[in-house]
Each structure stands twice: as C-alpha cells, then as structure tokens.
DSSP file (Angstrom, degrees, kcal/mol; ACC not computed):
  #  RESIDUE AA STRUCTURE BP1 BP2  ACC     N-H-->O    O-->H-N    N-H-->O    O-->H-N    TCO  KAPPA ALPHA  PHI   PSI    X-CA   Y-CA   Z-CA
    1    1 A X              0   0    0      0, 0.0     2,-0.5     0, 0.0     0, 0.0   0.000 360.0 360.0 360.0 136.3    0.0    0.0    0.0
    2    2 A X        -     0   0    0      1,-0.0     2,-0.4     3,-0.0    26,-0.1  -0.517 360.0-135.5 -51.7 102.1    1.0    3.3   -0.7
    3    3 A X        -     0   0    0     -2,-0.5    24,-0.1    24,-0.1    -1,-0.0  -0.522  30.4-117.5 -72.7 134.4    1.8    5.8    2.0
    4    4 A X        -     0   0    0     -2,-0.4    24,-2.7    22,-0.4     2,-0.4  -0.236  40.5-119.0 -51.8 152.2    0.1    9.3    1.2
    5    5 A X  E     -a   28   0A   0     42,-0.4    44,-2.1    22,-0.1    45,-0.5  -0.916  24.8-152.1-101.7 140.2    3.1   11.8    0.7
    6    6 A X  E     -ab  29  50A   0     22,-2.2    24,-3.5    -2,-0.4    45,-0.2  -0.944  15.9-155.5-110.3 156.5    3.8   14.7    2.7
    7    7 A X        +     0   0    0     43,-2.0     2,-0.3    -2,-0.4    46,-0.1  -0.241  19.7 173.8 -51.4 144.7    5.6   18.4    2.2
    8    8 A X        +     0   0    0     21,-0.1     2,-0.2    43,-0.1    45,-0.1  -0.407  13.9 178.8-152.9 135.5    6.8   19.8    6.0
    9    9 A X        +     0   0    0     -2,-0.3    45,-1.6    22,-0.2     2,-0.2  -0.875  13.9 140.5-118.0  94.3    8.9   23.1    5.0
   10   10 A X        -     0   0    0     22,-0.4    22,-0.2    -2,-0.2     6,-0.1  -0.966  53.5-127.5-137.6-163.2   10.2   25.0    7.6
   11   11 A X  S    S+     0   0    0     -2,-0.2     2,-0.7    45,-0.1     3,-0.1   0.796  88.9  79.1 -82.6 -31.8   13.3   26.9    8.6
   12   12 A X  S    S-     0   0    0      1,-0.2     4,-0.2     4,-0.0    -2,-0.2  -0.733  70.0-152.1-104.3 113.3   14.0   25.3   11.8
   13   13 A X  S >> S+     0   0    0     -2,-0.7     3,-2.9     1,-0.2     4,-0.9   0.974  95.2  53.1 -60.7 -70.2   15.8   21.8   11.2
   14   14 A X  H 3> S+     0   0    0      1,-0.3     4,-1.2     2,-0.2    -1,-0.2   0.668  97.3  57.0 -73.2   5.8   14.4   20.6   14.2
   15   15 A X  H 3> S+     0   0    0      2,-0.2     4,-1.6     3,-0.2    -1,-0.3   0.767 110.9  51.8 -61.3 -42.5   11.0   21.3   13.6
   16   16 A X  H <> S+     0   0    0     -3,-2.9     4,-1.0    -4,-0.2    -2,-0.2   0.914 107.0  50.6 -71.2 -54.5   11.6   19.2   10.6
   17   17 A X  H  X S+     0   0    0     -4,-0.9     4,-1.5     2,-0.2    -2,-0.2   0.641 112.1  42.3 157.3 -68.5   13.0   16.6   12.5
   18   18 A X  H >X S+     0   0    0     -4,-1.2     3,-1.8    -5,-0.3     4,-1.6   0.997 112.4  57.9 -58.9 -57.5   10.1   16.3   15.1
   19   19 A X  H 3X S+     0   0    0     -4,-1.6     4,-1.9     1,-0.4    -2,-0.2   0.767 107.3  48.0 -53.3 -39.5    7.6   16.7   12.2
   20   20 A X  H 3X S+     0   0    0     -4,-1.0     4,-1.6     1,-0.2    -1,-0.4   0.867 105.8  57.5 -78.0 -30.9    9.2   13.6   10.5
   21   21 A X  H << S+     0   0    0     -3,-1.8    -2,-0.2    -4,-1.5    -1,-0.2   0.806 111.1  41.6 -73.2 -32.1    9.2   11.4   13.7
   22   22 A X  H >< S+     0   0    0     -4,-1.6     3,-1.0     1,-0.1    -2,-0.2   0.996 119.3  43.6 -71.2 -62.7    5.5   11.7   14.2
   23   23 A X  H >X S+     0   0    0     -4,-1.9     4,-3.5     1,-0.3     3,-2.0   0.383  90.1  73.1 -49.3 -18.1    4.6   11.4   10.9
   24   24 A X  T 3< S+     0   0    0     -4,-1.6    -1,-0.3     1,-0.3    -3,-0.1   0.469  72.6  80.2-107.2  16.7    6.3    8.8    9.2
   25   25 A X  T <4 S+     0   0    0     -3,-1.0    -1,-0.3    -4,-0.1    -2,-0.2   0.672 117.6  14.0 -72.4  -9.3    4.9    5.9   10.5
   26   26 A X  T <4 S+     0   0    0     -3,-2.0   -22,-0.4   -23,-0.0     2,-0.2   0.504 127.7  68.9-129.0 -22.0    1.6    6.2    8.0
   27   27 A X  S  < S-     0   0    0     -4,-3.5     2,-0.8   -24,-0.1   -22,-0.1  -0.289  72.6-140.8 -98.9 167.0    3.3    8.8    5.9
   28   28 A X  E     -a    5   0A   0    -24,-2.7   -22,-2.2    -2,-0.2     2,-0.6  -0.884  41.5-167.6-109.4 130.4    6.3    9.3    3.3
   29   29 A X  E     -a    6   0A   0     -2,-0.8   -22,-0.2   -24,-0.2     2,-0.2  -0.924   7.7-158.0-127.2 121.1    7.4   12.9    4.8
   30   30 A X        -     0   0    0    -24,-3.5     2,-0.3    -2,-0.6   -24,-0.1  -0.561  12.9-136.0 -93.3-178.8    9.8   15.0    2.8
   31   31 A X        +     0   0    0     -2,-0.2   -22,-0.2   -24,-0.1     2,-0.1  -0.921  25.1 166.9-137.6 152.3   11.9   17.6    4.4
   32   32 A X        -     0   0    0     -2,-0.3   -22,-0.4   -22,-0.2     6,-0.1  -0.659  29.1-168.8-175.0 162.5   12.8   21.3    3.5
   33   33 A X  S    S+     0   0    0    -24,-0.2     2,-0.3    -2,-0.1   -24,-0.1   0.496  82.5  47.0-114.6   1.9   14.3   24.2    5.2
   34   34 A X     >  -     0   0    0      1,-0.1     4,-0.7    23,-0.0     3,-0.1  -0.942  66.0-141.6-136.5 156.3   13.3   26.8    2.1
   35   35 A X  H  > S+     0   0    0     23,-0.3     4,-0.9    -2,-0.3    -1,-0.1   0.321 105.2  62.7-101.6  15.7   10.4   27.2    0.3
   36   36 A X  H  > S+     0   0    0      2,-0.2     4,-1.0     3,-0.1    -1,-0.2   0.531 107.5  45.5-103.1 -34.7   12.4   27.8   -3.0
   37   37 A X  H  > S+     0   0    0      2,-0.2     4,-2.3     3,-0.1    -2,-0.2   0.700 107.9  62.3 -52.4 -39.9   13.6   24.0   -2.4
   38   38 A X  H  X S+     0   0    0     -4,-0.7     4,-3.6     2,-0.2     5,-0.2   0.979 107.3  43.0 -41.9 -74.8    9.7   23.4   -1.7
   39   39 A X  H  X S+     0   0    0     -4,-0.9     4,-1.2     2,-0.2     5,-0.4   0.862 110.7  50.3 -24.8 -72.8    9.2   24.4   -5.1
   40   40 A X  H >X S+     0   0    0     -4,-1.0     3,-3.1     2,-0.2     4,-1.7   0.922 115.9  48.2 -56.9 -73.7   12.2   22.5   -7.0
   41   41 A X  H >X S+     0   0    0     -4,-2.3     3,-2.2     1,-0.3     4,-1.6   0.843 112.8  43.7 -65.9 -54.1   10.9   19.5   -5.1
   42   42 A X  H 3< S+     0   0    0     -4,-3.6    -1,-0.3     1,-0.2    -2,-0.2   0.732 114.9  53.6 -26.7 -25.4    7.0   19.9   -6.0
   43   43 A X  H << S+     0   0    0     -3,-3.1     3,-0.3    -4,-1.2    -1,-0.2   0.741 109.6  43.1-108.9 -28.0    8.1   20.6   -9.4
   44   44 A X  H << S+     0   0    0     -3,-2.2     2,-0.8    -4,-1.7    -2,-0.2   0.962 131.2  27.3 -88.4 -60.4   10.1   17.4   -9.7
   45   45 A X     <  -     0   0    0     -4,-1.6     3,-0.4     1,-0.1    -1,-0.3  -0.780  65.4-179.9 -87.7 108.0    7.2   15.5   -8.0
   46   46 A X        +     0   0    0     -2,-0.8    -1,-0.1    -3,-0.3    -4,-0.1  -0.014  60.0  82.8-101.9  42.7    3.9   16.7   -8.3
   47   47 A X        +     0   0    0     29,-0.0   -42,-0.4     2,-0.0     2,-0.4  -0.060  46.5 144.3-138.7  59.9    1.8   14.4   -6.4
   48   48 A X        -     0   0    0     -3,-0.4     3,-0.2    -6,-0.1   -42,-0.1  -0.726  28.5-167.9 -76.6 123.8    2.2   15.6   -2.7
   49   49 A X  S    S+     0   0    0    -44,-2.1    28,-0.5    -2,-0.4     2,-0.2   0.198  80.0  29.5-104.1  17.2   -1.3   14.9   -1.0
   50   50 A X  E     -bc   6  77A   0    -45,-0.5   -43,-2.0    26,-0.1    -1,-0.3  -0.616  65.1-177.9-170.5  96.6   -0.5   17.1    2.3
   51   51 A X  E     - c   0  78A   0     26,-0.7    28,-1.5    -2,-0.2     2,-0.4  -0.671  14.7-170.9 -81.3 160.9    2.1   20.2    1.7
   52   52 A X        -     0   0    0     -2,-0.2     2,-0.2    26,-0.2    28,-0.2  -0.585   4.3-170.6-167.3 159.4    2.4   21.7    5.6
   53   53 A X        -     0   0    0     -2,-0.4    28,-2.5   -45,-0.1     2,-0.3  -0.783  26.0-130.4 160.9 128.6    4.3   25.1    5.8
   54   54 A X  B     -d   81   0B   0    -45,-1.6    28,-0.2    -2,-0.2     3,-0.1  -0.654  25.7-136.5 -97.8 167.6    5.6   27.1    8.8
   55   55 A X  S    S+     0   0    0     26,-1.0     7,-1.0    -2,-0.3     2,-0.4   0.940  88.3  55.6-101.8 -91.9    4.2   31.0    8.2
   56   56 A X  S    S+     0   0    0      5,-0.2     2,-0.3    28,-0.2    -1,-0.2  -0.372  71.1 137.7 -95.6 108.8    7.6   33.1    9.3
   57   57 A X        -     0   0    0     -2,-0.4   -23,-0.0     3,-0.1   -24,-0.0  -0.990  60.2 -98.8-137.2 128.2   10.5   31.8    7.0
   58   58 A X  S    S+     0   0    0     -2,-0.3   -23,-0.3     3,-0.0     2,-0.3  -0.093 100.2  13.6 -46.0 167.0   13.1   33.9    5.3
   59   59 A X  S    S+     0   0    0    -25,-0.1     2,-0.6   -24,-0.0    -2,-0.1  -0.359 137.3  17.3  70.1-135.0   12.4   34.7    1.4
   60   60 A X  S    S-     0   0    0     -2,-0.3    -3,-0.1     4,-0.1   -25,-0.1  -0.570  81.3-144.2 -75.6 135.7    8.8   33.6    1.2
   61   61 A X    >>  -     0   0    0     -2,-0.6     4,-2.3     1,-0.1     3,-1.0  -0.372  37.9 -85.6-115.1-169.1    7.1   33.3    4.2
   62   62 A X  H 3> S+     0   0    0     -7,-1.0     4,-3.6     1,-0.2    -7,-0.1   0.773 124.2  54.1 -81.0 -26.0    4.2   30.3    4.8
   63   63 A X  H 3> S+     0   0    0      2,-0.2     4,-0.5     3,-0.2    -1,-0.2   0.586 113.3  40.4 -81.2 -24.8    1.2   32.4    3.1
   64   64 A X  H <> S+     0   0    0     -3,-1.0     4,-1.4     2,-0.2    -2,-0.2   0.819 116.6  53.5 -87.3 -39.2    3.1   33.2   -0.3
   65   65 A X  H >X S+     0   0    0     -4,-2.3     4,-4.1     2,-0.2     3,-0.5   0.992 113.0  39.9 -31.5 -85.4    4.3   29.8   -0.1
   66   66 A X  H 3X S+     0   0    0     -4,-3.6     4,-2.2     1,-0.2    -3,-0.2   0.855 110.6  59.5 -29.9 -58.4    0.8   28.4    0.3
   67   67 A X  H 3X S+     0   0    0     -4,-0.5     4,-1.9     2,-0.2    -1,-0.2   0.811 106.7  44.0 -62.4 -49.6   -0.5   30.7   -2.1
   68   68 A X  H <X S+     0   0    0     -4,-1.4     4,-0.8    -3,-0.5    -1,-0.2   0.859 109.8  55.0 -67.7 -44.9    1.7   29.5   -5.1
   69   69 A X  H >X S+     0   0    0     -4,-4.1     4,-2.7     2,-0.2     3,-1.9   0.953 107.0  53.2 -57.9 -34.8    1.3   26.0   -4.4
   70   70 A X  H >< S+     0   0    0     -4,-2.2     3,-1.6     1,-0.3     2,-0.8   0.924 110.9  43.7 -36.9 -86.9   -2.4   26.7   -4.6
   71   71 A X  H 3< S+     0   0    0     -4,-1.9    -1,-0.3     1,-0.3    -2,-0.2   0.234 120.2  42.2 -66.9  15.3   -2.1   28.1   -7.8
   72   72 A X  H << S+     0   0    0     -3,-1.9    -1,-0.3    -4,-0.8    -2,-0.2   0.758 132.7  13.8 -96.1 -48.4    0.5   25.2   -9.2
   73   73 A X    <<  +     0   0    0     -4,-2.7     3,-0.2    -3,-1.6    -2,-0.1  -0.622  65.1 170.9-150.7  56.4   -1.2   22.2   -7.7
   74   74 A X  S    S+     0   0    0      1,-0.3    -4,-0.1    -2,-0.2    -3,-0.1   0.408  76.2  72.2 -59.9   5.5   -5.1   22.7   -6.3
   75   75 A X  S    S+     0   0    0     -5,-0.1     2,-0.4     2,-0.1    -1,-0.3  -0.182  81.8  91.4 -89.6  43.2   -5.6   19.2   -5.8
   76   76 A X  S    S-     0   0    0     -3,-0.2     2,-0.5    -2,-0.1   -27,-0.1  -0.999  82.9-116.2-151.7 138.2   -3.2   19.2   -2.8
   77   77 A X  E     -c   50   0A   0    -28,-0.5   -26,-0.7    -2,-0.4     2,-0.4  -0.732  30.2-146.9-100.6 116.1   -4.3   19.7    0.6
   78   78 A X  E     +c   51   0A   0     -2,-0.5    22,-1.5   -28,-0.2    23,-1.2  -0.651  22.8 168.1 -79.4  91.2   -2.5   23.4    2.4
   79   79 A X  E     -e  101   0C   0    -28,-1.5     2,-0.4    -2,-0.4    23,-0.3  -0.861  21.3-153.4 -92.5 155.0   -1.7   23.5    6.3
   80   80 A X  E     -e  102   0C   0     21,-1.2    23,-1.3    -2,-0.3     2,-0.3  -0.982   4.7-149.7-127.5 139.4    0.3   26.1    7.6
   81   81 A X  B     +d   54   0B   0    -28,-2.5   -26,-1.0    -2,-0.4     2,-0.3  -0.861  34.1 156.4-114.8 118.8    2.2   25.2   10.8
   82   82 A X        -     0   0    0     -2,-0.3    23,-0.9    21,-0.3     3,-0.1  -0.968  40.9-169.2-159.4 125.5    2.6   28.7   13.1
   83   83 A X  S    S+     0   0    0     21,-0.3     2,-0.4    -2,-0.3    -1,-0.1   0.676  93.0  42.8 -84.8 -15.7    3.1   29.5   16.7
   84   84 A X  S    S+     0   0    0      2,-0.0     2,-0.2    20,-0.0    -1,-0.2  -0.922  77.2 120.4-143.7 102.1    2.3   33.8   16.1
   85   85 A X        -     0   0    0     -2,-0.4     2,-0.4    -3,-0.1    -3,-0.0  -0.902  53.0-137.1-160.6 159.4   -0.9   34.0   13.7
   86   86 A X    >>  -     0   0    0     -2,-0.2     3,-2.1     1,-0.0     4,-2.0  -0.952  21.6-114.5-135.9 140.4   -4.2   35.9   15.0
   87   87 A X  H 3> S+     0   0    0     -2,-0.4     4,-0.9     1,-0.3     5,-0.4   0.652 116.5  60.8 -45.5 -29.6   -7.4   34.6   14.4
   88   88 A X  H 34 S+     0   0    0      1,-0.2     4,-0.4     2,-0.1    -1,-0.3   0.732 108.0  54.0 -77.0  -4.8   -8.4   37.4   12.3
   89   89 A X  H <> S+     0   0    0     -3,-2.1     4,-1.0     2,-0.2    -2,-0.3   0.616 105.0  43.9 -76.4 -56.3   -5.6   36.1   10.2
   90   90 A X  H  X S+     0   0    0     -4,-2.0     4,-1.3     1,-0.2    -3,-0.2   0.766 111.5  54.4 -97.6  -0.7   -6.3   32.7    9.8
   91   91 A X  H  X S+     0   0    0     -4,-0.9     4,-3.4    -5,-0.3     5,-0.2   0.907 113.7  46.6 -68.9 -43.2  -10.3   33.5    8.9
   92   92 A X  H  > S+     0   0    0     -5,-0.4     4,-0.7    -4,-0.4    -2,-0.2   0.704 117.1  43.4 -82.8 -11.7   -9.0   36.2    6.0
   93   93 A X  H  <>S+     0   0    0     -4,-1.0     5,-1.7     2,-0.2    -1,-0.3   0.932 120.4  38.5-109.8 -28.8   -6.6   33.6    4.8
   94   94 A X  H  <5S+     0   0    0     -4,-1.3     3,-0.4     1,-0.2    -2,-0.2   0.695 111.2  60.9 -48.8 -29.6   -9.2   30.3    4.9
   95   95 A X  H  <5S+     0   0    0     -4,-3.4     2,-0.8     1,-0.3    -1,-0.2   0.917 105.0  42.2 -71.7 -38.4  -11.5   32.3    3.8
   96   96 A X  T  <5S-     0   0    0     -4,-0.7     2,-3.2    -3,-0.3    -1,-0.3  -0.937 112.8-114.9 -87.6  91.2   -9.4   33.1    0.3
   97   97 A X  T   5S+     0   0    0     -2,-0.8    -3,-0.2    -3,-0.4     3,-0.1  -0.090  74.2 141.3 -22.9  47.7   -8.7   29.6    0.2
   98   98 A X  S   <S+     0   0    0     -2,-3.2     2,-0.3    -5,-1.7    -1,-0.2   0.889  80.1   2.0 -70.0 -60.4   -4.8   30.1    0.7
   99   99 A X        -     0   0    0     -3,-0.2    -1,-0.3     1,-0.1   -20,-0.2  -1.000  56.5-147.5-151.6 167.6   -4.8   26.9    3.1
  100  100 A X  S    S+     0   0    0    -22,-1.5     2,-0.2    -2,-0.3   -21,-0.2   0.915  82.7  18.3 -91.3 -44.5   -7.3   24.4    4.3
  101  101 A X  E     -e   79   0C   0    -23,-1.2   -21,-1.2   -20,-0.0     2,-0.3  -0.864  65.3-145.1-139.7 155.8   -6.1   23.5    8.0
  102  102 A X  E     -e   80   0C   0    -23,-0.3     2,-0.3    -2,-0.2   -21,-0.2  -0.743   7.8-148.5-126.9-178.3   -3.6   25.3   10.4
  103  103 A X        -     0   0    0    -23,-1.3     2,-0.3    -2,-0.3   -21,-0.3  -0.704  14.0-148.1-154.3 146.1   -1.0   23.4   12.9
  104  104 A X        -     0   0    0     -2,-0.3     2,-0.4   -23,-0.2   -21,-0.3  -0.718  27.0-108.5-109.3 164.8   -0.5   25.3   15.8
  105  105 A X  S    S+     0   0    0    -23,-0.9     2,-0.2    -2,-0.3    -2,-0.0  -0.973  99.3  39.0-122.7 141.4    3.0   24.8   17.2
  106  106 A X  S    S+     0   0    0     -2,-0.4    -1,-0.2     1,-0.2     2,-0.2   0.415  96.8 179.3-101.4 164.8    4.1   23.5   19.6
  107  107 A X        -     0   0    0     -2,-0.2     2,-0.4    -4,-0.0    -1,-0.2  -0.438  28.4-104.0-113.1-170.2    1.5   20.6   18.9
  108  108 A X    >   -     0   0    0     -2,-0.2     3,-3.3     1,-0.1     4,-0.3  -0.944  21.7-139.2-114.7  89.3    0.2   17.4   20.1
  109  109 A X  T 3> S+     0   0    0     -2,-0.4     4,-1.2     1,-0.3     5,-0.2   0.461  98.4  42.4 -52.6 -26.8    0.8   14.3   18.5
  110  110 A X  T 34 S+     0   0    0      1,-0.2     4,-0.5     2,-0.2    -1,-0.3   0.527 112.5  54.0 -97.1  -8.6   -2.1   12.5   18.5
  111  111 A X  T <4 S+     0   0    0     -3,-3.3    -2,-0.3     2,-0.1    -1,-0.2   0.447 113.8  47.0-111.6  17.6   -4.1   15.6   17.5
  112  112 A X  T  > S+     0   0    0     -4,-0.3     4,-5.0     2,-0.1    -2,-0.2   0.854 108.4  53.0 -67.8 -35.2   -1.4   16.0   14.2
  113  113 A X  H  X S+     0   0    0     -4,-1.2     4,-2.7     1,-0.3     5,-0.3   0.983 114.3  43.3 -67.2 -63.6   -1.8   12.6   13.5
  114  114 A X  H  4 S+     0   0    0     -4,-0.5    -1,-0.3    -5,-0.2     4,-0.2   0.485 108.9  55.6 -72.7   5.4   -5.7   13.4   13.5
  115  115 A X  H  > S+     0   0    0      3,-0.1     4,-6.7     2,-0.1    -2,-0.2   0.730 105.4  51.3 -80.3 -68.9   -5.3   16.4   11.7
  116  116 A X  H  X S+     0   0    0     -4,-5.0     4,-1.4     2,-0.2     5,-0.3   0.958 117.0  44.5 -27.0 -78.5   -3.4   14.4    8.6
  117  117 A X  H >< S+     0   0    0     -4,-2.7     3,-0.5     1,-0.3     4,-0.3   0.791 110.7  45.2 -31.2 -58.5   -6.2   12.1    8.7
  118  118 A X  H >> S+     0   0    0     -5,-0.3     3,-3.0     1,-0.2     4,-1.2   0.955 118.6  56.0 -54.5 -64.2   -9.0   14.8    8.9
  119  119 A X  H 3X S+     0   0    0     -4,-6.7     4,-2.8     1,-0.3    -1,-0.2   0.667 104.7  47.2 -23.9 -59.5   -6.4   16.2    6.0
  120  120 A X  H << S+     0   0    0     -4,-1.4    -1,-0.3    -3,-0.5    -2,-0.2   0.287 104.2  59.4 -39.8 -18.9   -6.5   13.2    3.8
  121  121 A X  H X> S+     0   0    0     -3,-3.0     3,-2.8    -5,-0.3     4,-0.6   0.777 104.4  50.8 -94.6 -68.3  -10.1   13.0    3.9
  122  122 A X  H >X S+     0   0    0     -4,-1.2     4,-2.8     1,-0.3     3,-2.0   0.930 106.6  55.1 -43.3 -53.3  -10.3   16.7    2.4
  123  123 A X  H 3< S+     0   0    0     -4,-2.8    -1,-0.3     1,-0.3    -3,-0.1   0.516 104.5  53.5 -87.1  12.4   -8.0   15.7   -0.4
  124  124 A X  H <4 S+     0   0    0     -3,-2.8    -1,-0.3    -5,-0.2     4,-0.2   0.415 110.5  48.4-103.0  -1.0  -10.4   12.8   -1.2
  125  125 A X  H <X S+     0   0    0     -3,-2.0     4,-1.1    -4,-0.6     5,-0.3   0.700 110.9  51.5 -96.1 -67.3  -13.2   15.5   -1.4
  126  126 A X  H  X S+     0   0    0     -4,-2.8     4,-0.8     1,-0.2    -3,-0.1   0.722 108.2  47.5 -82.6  10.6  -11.1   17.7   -3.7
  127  127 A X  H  > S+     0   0    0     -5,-0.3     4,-4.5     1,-0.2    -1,-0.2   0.904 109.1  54.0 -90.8 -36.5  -10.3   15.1   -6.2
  128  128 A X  H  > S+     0   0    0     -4,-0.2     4,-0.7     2,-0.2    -2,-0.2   0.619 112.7  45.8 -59.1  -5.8  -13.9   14.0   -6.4
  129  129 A X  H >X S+     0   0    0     -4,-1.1     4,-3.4     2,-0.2     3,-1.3   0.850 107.6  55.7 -86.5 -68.3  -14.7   17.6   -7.1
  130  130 A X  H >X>S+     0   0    0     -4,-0.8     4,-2.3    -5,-0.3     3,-0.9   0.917 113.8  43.9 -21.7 -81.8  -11.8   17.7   -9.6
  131  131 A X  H 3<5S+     0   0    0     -4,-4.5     4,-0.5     1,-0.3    -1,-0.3   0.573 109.4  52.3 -72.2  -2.6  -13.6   14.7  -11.4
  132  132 A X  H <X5S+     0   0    0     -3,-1.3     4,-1.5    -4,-0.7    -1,-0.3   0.834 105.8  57.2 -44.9 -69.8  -17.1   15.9  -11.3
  133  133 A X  H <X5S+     0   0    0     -4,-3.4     4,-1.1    -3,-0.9     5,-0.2   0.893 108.8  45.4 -28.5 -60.5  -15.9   19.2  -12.9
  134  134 A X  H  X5S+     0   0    0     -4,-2.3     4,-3.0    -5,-0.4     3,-0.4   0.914 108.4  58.0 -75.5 -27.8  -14.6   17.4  -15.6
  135  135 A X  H  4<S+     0   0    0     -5,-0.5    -2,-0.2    -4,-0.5    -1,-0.2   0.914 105.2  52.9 -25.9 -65.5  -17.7   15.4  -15.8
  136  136 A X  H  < S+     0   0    0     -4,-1.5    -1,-0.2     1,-0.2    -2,-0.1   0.450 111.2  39.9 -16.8 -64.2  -19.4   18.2  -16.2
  137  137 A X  H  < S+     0   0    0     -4,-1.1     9,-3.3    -3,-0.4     2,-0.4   0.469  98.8  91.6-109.0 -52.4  -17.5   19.7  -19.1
  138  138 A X  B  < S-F  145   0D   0     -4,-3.0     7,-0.3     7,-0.3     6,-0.1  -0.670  70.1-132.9 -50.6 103.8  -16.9   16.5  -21.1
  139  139 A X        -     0   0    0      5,-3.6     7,-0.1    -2,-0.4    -2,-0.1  -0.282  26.9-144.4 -53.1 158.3  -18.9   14.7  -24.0
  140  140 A X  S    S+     0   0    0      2,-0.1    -1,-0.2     3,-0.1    -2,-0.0   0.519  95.9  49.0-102.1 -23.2  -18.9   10.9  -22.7
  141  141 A X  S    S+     0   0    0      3,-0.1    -2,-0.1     0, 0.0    -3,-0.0   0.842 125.2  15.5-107.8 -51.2  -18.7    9.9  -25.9
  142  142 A X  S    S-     0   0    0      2,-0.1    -2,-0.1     1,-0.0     3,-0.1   0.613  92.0-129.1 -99.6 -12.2  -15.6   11.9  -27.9
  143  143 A X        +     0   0    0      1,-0.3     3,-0.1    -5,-0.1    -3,-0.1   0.492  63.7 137.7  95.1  -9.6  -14.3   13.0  -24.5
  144  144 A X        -     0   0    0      1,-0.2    -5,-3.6    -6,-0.1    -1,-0.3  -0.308  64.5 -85.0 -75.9 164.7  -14.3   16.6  -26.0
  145  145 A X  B     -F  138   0D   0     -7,-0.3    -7,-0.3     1,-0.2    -1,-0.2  -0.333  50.3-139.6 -61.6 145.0  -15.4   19.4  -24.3
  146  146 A X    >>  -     0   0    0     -9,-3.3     4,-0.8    -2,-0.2     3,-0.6  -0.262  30.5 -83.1 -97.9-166.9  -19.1   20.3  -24.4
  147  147 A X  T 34 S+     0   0    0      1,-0.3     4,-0.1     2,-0.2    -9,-0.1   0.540 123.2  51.7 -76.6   9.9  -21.6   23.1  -24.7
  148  148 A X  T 34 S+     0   0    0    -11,-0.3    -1,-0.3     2,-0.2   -11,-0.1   0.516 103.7  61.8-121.6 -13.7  -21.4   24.1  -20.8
  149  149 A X  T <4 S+     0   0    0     -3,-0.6    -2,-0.2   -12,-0.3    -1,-0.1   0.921 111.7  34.0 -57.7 -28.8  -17.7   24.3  -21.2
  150  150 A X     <        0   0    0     -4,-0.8    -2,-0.2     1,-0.3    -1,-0.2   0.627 360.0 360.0-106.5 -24.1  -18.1   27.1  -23.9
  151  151 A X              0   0    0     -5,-0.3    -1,-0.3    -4,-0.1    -2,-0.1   0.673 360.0 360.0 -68.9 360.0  -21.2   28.5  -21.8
C-alpha cells in the first residue's frame, strides 16, 4: 500500500525533524528548510497529497508559499504550521482559500496525526470535485469538451 506523501517546509531543522518522527509511520514525509527548495521538489514530484508550511520563514514566508502552491497544484491539501498568527488572520486567509487546515505549534501528536487524517479525507473530497468538474465539461462519448464548457 501506498503511504500518502507529505511536504513539511520549515526553517527550523528541528521542527523538521520532530515533524518527521510523528509522521512517518503512515506517511512518506519529505523535508525542507526553504520554500524555494519546496518548489524544486514539488516541481520534480507533483503528487504531494499534504504540503504543511511554517508561516515566518526567510524569502517567502508560509502564506506566499501556500498561495503558489495553490495556484501550481489545487488538488493538494494546504496547512500552515505557526506558533504567532491571529485569528483574524487565519479566517482572511481560509476564507481566500490560501490553506485548508492550520497546525498550531508546539502541537500534540495525536491531535497532528488526527489532523493528517481529517487532512486526507479533504484531499479525497477535492479530487472527487476535480472529477465531477470534468464530468461536467466533457462529451462521454468523444471525450471533448461540451456546450457548458463554452457556456
């Protein structure tokens, strides 16, 4: 069986480090300490089901981060991992769909572990959306777009 894969980018090696020890009994957990590394690796593999991103990182910080993977790869489910974030903050950025779930740090293992899950669940939601869409949009028969594509 296939372990889902996850992203964990942040600055702080041991962050990384912890992040991987919880996780990588159900997962395959990459590591990186720049979100310009983030990139290169998404870009070489683009099927990461859980990217995770700490919010204040030199260069790009977790919300520009987030924000570009969106717009590279929306089938892939966005946490951002943050000890100094305000609730009016993380409505305005869930609310523009920037990232789906936040990680508080320091966290709890057993409620990360049940975060992933809950996570995993969502990215089985947005692929069925994904294929619905195309559903949608697609003759059944020639596989071409149809007249509500063009609508």
């Amino acid at each position: 069986m296939n372990r889902p894969k996850v992203l964990c980018v942040d600055d702080d090696e041991l962050i990384l480090e912890a992040l991987r020890r919880v996780l990588d009994q159900e997962y395959q957990v990459f590591t990186s300490t720049s979100t310009e590394h983030a990139l290169e690796l998404l870009e070489t593999d683009r099927h990461f089901d859980i990217v995770i991103s700490d919010y204040q990182m030199p260069g790009k910080n977790g919300i520009e981060f987030l924000r570009e993977v969106k717009r590279r790869y929306p089938i892939c489910v966005r946490c951002l991992l943050t000890g100094q974030i305000t609730l009016d903050e993380i409505s305005e950025f869930i609310n523009k769909n920037i990232f789906h779930k936040f990680l508080i740090k320091p966290w709890d293992n057993q409620q990360l572990l049940l975060q992933m899950k809950e996570a995993l669940q969502l990215l089985t939601l947005l692929k069925e959306k994904e294929s619905l869409s195309q559903l949608a949009i697609t003759d059944p028969v020639t596989q071409l777009t149809n007249h509500r594509f063009f609508q």
